[in-house]
N, C-alpha and C positions, 0 to 999 in steps of 0.2 A: 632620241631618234627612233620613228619607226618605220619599217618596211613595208611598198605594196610592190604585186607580183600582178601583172597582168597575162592573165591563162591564153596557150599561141593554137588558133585555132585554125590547123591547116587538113586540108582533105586529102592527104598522100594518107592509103588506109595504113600502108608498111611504119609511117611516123607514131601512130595510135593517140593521134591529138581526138579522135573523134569517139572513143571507147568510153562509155562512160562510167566503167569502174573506173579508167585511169583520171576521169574529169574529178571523182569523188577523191580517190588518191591526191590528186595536184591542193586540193583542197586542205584535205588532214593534215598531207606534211606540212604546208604552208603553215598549218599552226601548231604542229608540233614541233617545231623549228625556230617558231616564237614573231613570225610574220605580223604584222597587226592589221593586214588589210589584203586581200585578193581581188580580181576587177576582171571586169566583161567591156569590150567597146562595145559602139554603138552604130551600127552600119547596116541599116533594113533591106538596100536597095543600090550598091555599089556598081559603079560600069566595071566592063568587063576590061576595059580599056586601063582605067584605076587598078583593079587588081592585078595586070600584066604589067605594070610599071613598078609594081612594089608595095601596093595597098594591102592590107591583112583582113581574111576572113574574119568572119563572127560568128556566133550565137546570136539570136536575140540577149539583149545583158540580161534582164529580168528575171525570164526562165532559167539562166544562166546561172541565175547568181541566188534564187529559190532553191535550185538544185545543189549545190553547194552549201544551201544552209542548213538543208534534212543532216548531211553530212559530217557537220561541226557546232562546236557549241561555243566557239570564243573569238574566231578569226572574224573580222568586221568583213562585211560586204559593200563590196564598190562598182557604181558606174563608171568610167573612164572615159571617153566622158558619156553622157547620154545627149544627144543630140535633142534639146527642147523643142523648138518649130515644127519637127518632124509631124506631129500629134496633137490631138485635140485635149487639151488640157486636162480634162476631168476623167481621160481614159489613161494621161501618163500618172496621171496622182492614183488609180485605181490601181497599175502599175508598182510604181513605190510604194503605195502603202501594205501591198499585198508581201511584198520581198520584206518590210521592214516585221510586221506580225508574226509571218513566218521564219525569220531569225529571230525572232524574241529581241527587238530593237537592235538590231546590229549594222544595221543600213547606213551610209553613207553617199549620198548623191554628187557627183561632180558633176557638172550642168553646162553645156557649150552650145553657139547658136550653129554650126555646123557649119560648112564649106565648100562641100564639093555639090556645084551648079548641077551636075546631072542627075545626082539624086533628089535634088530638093524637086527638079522637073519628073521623072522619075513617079515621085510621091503625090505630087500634084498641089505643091507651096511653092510659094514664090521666095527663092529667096533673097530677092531685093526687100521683102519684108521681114525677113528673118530676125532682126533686134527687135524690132518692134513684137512679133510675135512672141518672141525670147520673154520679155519684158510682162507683158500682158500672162503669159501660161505662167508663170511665176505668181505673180497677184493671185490666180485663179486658183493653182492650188495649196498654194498658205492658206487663200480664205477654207478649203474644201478639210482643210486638216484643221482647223481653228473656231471654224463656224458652224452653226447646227445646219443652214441652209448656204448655197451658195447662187447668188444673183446676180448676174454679169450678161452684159450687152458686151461680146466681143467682136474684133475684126470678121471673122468668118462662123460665131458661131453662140446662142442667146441660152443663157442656163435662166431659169425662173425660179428656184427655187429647188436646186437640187442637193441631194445629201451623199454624204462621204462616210459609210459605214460599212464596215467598223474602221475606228482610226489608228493612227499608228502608234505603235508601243511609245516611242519616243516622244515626249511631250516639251512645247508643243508641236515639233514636229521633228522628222530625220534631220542631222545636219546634213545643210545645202554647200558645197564648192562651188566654186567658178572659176571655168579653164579659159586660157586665153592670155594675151599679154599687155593687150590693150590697155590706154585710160579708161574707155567705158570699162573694161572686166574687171579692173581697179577698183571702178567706183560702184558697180556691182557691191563688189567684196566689204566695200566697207558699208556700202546701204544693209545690207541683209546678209550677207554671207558667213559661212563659219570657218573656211577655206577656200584658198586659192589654188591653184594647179598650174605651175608654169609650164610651159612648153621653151625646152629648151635643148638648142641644137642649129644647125647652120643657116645663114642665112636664105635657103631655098629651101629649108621647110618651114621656113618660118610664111613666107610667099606663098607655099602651096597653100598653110593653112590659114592664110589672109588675117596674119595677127604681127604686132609687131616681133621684131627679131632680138631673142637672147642668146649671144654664143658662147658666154663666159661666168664664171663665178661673180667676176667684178660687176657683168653687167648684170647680173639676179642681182648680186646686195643693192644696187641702184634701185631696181627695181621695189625691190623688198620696203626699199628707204622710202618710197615713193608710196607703195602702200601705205605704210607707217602717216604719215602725212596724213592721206584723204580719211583713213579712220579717224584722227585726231578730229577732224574738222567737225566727226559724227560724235562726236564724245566716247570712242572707241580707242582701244588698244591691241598692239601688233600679240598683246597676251591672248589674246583671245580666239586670235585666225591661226587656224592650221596651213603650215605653207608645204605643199609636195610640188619633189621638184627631180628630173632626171639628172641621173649623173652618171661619168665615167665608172665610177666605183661602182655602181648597180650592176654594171653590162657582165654578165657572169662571162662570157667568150673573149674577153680583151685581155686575158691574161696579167692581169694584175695580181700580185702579190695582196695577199691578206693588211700587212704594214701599210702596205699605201693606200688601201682601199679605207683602211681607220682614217688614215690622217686626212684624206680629202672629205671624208662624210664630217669628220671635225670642223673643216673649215666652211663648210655647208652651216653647219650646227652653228657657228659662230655670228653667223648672217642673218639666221632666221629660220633656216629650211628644218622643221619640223619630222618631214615625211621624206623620203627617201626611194624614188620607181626603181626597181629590179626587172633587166631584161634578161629573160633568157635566153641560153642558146638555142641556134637552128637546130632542125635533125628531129630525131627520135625524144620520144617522151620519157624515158627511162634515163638516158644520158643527160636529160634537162633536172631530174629530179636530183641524180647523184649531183648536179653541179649546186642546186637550191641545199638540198643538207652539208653539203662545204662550206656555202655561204652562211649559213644560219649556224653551224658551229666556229665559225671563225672569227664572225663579222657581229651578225645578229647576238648571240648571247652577250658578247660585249660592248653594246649600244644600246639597246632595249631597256627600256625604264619601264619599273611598276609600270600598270596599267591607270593614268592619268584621264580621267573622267570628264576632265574640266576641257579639256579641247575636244573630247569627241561627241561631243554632246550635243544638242543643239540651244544657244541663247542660255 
């Protein structure tokens, strides 16, 4: 089992989420603590409406997660997701590639078609097109990481023959996620994917985030079972996809005992879940760290396997 931390990026300056010693701190410890992944969302252009209801600031992830990589030499770097559509394909792979070279391959991309209507208008995407566009920028930069030239007549946008240099440490390219819970994000997962990323939690966020609804362990293993399947179909096995997935046990503020927080990541473990999201708590960035090194002494050193290659890798 291993662990991501998704960094909580709030602008109260009293909190000191926005310091970027402490951005480069939240980083180190994560992996001095035995963390196997850190993560940036992906939210360029949020109503103001969304964030007054409960939606969470950002960084750009990229910059984000560049920044965190001068800092570290082992912890993976992750999107969480990065919303694909958003962007013109050959500028998010210039993106990724850039984050993967300058971690010396540590990149990790979780990949979502995104959701929320007013930013996709906002940015000026439709996203009544948004699979469709999901689908195509994908194509586009595989080919840009894989190919010496890349030439594509797209929805909004005609490459003749352009180049992706330099490419990414990771050959042939960073492993790719897919967030969501859908059959299409299923059959994503098993067409090209190295990972999945469920979203899991009540049936009204599952609504918000216009994907179907997981509110239980029973319903993940289902799920999981259901992946399993559509890889089979590919000549693929569930050995091979990294599965992250949120859990009670993560939530550092719910008060869980260390015992229980094992036994539920066990029965995760049991199912398929590979990867394990850690929330931190509200407040102050100091009070969130002392809760991360409790966690990592308690939890983490007791769950963490050697560093395994073969799932983080990509193909």
């Amino acid at each position: 089992m291993r662990f991501m931390a998704e960094y909580n990026v709030r602008s109260d300056p009293a909190e000191g989420w926005l310091d970027p010693d402490n951005v480069a701190t939240f980083a180190r410890t994560l992996e001095e603590v035995g963390f196997g992944a850190l993560a940036f969302t992906d939210h360029p252009a949020p109503s103001a409406k969304w964030l007054a209801a409960g939606g969470h600031e950002t960084f750009d992830p990229f910059a984000a997660l560049t920044f965190c990589a001068a800092a570290t030499r082992r912890i993976r770097l992750m999107t969480h997701l990065a919303v694909v559509p958003y962007r013109n394909p050959l500028l998010q792979a210039r993106s990724m590639t850039t984050v993967d070279v300058l971690s010396g391959g540590r990149a990790i991309f979780a990949l979502g078609t995104g959701y929320l209507r007013s930013e996709f208008a906002a940015l000026g995407v439709a996203a009544d097109e948004r699979n469709e566009l999901f689908d195509e920028a994908v194509e586009v930069i595989r080919k840009a990481w894989t190919q010496d030239v890349v030439v594509h007549t797209g929805r909004h946008f005609h490459a003749a023959g352009q180049a992706m240099l330099p490419r990414p440490v990771q050959r042939p390219h960073p492993p790719l996620w897919l967030g969501g819970n859908s059959g299409l994000a299923l059959d994503r997962v098993a067409r090209f994917g190295q990972g999945w990323a469920a979203l899991v939690g009540s049936p009204q966020l599952a609504r918000s985030a216009r994907t179907a609804s997981i509110t239980s362990t029973e319903e993940l293993a289902a799920r999981i079972r259901e992946l399993e399947r559509r890889l089979h179909t590919r000549g693929r096995t569930l050995a091979e996809i990294d599965v992250l997935a949120p859990t009670p046990a993560g939530v550092l503020a719910n008060g869980w005992s260390p015992a229980q927080r094992l036994d539920e990541l066990a029965r995760l473990r049991e199912v398929g879940v590979t990867w394990a999201g850690v929330v931190l708590p509200a407040g102050g960035f100091d009070a969130a760290m002392d809760s991360v090194r409790r966690f990592g002494a308690e939890v983490v050193a007791a769950l963490t396997p050697p560093e395994d290659h073969r799932r983080t890798t990509c193909c």
